[in-house]
Structure formats: structure tokens, C-alpha cells
C-alpha positions in Angstrom: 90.0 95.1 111.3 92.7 93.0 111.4 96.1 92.3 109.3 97.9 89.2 108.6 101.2 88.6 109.7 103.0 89.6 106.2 100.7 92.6 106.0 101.6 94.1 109.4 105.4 93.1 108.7 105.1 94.8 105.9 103.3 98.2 107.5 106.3 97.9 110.4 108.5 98.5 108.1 108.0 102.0 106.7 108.5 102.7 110.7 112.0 101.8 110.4 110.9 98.9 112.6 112.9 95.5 111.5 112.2 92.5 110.2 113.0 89.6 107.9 112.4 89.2 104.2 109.3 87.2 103.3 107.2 86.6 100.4 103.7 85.5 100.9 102.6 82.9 98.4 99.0 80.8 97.7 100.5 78.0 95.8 103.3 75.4 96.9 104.6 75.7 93.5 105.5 79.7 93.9 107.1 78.3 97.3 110.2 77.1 95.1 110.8 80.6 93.8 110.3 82.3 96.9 113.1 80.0 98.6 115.3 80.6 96.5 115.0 84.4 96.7 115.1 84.9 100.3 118.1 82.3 100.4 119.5 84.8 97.7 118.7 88.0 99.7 119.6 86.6 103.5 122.3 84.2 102.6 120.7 82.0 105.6 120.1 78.1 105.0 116.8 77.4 106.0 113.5 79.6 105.5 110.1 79.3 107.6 107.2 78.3 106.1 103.6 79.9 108.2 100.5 79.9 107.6 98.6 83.5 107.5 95.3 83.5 108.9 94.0 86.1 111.5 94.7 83.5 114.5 97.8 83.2 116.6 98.9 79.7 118.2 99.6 78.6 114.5 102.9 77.1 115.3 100.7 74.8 118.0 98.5 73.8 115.3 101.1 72.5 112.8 101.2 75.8 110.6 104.9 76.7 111.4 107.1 74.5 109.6 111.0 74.4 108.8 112.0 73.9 105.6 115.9 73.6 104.2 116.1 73.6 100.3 113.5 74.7 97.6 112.1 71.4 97.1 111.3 70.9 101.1 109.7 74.4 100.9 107.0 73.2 97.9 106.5 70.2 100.8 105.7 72.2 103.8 103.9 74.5 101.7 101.4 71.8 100.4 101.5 70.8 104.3 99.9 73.9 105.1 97.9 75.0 102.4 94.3 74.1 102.4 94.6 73.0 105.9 92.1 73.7 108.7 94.1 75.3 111.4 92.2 75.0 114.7 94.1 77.3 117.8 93.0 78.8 120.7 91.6 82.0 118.8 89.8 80.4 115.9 87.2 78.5 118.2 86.6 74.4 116.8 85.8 75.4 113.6 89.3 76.3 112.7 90.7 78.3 109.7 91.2 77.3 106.4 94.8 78.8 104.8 94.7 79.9 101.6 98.5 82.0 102.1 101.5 81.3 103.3 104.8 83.3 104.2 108.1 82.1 103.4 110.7 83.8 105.4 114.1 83.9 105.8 115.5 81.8 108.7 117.3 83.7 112.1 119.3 82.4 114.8 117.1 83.1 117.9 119.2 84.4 121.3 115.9 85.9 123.0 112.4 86.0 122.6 110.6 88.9 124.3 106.5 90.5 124.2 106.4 93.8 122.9 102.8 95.8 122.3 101.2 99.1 122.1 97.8 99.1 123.8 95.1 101.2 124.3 94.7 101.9 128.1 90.8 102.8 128.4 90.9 103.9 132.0 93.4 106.1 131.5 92.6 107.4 128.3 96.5 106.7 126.8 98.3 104.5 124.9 100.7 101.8 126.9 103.3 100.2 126.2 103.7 96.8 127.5 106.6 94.4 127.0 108.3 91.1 128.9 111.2 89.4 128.8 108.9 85.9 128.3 108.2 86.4 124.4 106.6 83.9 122.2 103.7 82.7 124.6 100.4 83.7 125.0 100.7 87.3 127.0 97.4 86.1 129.1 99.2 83.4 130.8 102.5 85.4 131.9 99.9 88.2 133.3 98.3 85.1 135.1 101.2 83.2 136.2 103.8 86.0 136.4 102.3 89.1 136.7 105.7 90.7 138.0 107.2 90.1 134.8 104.6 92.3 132.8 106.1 95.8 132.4 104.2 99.4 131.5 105.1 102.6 130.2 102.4 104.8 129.7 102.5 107.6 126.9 102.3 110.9 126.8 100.1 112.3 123.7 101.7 115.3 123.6 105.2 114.2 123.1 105.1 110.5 122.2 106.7 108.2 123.5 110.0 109.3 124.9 113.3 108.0 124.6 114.4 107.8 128.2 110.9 105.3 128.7 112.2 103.1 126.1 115.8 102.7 128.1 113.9 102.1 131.1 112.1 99.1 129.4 115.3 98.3 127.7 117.5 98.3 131.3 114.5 96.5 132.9 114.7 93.8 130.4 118.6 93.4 130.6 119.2 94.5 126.7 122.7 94.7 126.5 123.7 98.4 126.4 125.0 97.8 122.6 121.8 97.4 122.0 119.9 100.0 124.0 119.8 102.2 120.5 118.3 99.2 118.8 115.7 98.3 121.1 114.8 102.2 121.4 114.0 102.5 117.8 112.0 99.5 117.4 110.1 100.7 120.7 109.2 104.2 118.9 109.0 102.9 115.5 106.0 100.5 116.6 104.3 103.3 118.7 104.4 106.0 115.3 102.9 102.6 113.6 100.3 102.6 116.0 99.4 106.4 116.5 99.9 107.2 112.9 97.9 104.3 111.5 95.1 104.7 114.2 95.7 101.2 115.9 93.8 99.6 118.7 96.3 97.1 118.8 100.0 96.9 117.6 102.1 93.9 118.9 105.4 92.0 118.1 105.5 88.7 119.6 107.9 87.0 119.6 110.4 90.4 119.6 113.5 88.7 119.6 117.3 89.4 119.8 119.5 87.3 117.6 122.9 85.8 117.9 124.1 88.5 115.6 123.3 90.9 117.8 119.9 92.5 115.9 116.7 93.5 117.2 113.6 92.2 115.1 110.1 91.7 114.7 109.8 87.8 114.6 106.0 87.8 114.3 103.4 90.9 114.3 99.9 91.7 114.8 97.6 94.8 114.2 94.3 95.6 114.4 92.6 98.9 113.7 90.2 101.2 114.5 87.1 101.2 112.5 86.0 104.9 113.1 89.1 106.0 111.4 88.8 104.5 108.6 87.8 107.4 106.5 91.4 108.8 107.3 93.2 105.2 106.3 92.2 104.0 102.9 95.6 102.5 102.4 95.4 100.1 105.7 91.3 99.6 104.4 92.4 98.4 101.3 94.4 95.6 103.1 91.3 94.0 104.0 90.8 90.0 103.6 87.5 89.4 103.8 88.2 85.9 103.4 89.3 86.1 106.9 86.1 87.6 108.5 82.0 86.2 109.1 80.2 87.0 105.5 77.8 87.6 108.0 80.2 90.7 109.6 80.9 92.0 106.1 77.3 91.8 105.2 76.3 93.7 108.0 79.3 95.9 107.6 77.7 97.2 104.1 74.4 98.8 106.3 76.2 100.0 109.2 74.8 97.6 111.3 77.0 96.7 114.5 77.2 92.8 114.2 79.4 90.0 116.0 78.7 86.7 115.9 78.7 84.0 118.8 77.7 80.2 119.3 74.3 79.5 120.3 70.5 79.6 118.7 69.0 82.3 119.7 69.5 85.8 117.5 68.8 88.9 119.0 67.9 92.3 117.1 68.2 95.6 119.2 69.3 99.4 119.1 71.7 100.0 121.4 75.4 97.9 121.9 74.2 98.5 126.2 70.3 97.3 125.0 72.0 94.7 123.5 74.4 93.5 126.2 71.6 93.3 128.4 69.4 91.3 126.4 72.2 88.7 125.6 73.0 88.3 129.7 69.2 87.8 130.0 69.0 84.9 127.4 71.7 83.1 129.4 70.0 84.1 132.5 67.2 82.2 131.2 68.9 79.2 130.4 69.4 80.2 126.0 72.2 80.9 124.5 72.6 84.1 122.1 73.5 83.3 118.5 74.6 87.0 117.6 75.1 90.2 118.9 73.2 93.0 116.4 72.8 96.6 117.1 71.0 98.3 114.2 71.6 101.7 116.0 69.6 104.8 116.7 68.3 105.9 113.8 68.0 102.9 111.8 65.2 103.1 108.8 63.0 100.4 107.7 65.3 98.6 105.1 68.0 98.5 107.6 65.8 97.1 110.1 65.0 94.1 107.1 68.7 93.8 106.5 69.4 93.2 110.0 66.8 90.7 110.0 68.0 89.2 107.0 71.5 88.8 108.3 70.2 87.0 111.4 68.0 84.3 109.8 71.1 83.6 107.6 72.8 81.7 110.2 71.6 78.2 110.1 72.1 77.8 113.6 68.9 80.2 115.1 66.4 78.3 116.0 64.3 81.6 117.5 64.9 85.3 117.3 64.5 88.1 120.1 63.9 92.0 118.9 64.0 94.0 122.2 63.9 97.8 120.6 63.7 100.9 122.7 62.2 103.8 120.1 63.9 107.1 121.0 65.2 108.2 117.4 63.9 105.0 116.0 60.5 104.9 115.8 58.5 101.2 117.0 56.8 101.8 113.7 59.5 102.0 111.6 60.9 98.8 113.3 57.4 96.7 113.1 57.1 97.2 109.5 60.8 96.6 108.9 60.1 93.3 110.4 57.0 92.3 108.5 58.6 93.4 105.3 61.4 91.0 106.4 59.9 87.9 107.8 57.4 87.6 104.7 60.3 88.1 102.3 62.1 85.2 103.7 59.2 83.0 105.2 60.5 83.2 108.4 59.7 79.7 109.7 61.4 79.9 114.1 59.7 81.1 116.9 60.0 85.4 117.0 59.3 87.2 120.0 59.2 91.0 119.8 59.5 93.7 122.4 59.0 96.9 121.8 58.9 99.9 124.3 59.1 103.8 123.0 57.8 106.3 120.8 54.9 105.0 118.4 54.6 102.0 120.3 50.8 101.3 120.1 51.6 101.8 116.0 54.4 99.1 116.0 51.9 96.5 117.7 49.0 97.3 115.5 51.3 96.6 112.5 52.8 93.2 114.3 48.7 92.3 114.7 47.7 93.1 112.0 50.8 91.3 109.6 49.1 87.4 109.8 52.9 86.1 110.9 52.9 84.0 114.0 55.0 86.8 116.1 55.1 86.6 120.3 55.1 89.7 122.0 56.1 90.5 125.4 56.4 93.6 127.7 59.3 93.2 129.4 62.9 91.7 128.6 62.5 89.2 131.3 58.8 87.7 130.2 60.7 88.2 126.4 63.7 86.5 127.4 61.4 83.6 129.1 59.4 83.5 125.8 62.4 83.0 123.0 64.0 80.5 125.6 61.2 78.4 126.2 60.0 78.6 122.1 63.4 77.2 121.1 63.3 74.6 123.6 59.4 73.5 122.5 60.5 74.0 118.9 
């Protein structure tokens, strides 16, 4: 799950971490207001007007604007809102923006990366940081690799003070604000460890002329499994943000993401279903979805999963490759009948099934009347979908 900007900002701050004041607002109108509060509040003569979708390269895309006196703030609001913001994370399709944040102005010095990662093959969090803040972290890693610094964290004491001067030194902070940089350092790691984040990340951090250390722009994203344990950062959820389709499947417990091509694929397994949507490209298709309805998976999660698939108006075919361990082919088979009659399923469905109660699932496909391919393998099922979407 993700935050937007204002909501992270927001969630920094109980960490004593810094930033400016800002008031989100879904109207140009309220704009006006919120101007003329931060201007009281900050004393500063200009405020920045942002979009707030789950996206960065806004500021590329034309949803960072300036704005100098109440009325220009109404303008660049309007600018913005309602606009379909197309960056380098929200694919073509773009992001329509319904909120914006008004916040106070600052007089930049330096821009710097700071983020609190997970580290999977070490099993820690990491810190990473770089004196080149406000780009795209991928490209400094690509292009200058040596300017990408690490501090990885001990989970039994945190992380420590002397790693955060290191960083500090190694970024040539000024030593008046060492104490600064070590507080926002520690502040965004509590954030992450206490809030059970798989990503926390301030970028740009930035020094200002005035010699403060802030958190210009912020991300966070969460870890699902602990949700139970964070209702407060669950209840900061935007669905407006997400696929329907992700929330939908989100309701069952079904394991969903969506991607760009035609074919959906149904499985039980997130390594089944890896596999199956590397063998649809290796046959020349391209997957529509990635669904993993899990181990034990009943028979009206199996027809909401099926559901969820043909809701996309993109499929053109659909591929169920199931393995029944836990889940039963049965229990699958019937799942799918209940489904594709429901709905009048009307593409090309191949099925392959493999595992306990088999020779059950089969007699139940046969026996339905739907117009269902079957297939033994993932290759020959793979081959089938492909060539049905092609011929369809």
C-alpha cells in the first residue's frame, strides 16, 4: 500500500522528522484559503502547488507549479486538478488528480536521496542516501554508482548514531548540521520500523539557505502482512489511487496485479504463476494479469477470481494452470463452471490441471457443455491460449 505525498509528510512528522506546512485541497477554490494560511504560518512569498497521486516525476509532467499570491494559487490549482498526469511510473494511461498540496515555499541550498530499504539478501534494513537528490535513484545507481552510499542496520539496536555521521561526513553536511541530519536519519528509520514499511524515502532531502534539514518530498509504502497491527496507516488508504480490479481481489484474499496484454492467467501459487506468465511470452502472448488464488482456495473464491479476470476488457483468452495439493482440481473445476456460466464467458479458456482429484476436475470440465480446451502440460497450455487469441 502506498501513501501520498501529504499523507507520508504528515506520518514523518510524529518522528520528529521535518517538513513544511501544507494543506491538501480538492478544489481550486479552497487553494485561496490554503495560500493565505501557509503564507500566514511560514511568512515565505510564494507556496507550491503539486499534484498527489501515487506516481513520482510529477514535476516532469506539469503537476508542480509555483504560485505567488492567493489568486495565482486558485490558477495553478485549476491547472492541475482534473488533469491526466502521465510520468514514468503511471504507464500511458496516466493519473487523473483529484488533490493537491499547497505548501509553503523554501529556499533550496542542496538537494540530496535519502531512503530506508529493505535489503532481502541480507535480511536488514539499509539505509541508502546521495548527495544527487531530486532525480530518479535508478539513474544515479546506473550512471554513478560511486555516489550511492549504504549503511546497513542493526535490528537489535537501530540504527546508530555514529552510522548516521558517517553518511553525514560522507556527504559533506556541514558539521553545524551533523545533529540535524542525524535526527532526520533516525527519525525516518523509527518511521519505517515502527510503521512496518517496505519502503520509506525522502527525495529530494534538501538543506536550505537557512541552514535546516527537511523532507522536500516523501514516499512510503507498506507491508501488507502487517496490517492487522496498523489500522491507523490502513485507514489512509485511497483507493482511488489503486486497480478496482486490485481492491476487488483484495476483498477475497486473492493475490492480484495487473499488467498490459490479453491473456489472463488463474493459478495457485505466486512461483506457478511466474512461470506460467514467462511461458505465455515464451510463446509469443502477452499476460494480462498476474492472479494467485492461493493454496487453499474454495469454490467461490475460485469464481471470484474468475470474475475479476474477465472484468478486464482487454482479455481476449484465459489460462488456468492449477497444481491441486491443498486445493483440490475439483473444487477448482466447479468453481470455473459456476463462473463461466454466470458471466457467459464468451474468449477462448484453456485449462490445466495437475493434482489431487484430477480425473474429478476433468469429468466436471466435460461434462459442463462450455467450450473449455484442456491441455497437459504448461507448454501445450501455453501454445493453446496463445494460438486461440491469435485465431480469435
Amino acid at each position: 500500500m502506498n501513501l501520498h505525498e501529504y499523507q507520508s509528510k504528515e506520518l514523518l512528522k510524529k518522528f520528529n522528522v521535518p517538513v513544511q506546512e501544507g494543506i491538501p485541497v480538492d478544489s481550486a477554490g479552497a487553494a485561496e484559503e490554503a495560500y493565505k494560511q501557509i503564507k500566514v504560518q511560514s511568512g515565505n512569498s510564494f507556496a507550491v502547488v503539486k499534484a498527489q497521486i501515487h506516481a513520482g516525476g510529477r514535476g516532469k509532467a506539469g503537476g508542480v507549479k509555483l504560485a505567488s499570491s492567493p489568486e495565482d494559487a486558485v490558477e495553478k490549482a485549476a491547472e492541475i486538478l482534473g488533469k491526466n498526469l502521465v510520468t514514468h511510473q503511471t504507464g500511458p494511461e496516466g493519473r487523473q488528480v483529484s488533490r493537491v498540496l499547497v505548501e509553503q515555499g523554501v529556499n533550496i541550498e542542496r538537494e540530496l536521496y535519502l531512503a530506508m530499504v529493505l535489503d532481502r539478501a541480507q535480511s536488514r534494513v539499509t539505509v541508502i542516501c546521495s548527495s544527487e537528490g531530486g532525480v530518479e535513484i535508478e539513474e544515479v545507481a546506473a550512471n554513478h554508482p560511486e555516489k550511492i552510499l549504504k549503511e546497513t542496520v542493526d535490528p537489535v539496536i537501530g540504527l546508530a548514531a555514529f552510522q548516521c555521521r558517517r553518511l553525514a561526513f560522507a556527504l559533506g553536511i556541514p558539521p553545524a548540521l551533523t545533529g540535524n541530519m542525524v535526527g532526520v536519519m533516525q527519525g525516518l528509520y523509527r518511521a519505517f520500523d515502527e510503521c512496518d514499511a517496505s519502503l520509506a524515502e525522502i527525495n529530494p532531502l534538501i538543506v536550505t539557505r537557512e541552514g535546516q534539514v527537511m523532507a522536500l518530498d516523501a514516499k512510503m509504502n507498506f507491508d501488507s502482512n502487517a496490517f492487522f497491527r496498523q489500522k491507523e496507516i490502513v485507514a489512509l488508504r485511497d483507493l482511488d489511487e489503486e486497480d478496482p480490479r486490485e481492491v476487488e481481489a483484495s476483498k477475497y484474499d486473492l493475490s492480484y496485479i495487473s499488467l498490459d496484454g490479453n491473456i489472463a492467467c488463474m493459478v495457485n501459487g505466486a512461483g506457478l504463476a511466474m512461470a506460467t506468465v514467462d511461458i505465455i511470452k515464451l510463446y509469443g502472448g502477452e499476460p494480462a494479469n498476474f492472479l494467485d488464488v492461493g493454496g487453499g482456495a474454495d469454490k467461490e473464491k475460485v469464481a471470484q477470481a474468475f470474475k475479476i479476470l474477465l472484468a478486464d476488457a482487454r482479455v481476449r483468452g484465459v489460462l488456468i494452470n492449477i497444481f491441486g495439493g491443498i486445493m483440490r482440481c475439483d473444487v477448482l473445476a466447479q468453481g470455473v463452471v459456476d463462473a463461466a456460466r454466470e458471466l457467459n464467458i464468451s474468449v477462448p479458456l484453456v485449462v490445466r490441471m495437475q493434482g489431487t482429484n484430477v480425473e474429478q476436475g476433468r469429468q466436471i470440465l466435460a461434462e459442463s457443455g462450455l467450450t473449455i480446451i484442456s491441455a497437459e502440460t504448461m507448454a501445450e497450455a501455453a501454445e493453446k491460449i496463445v494460438k486461440a487469441v491469435q485465431t480469435n
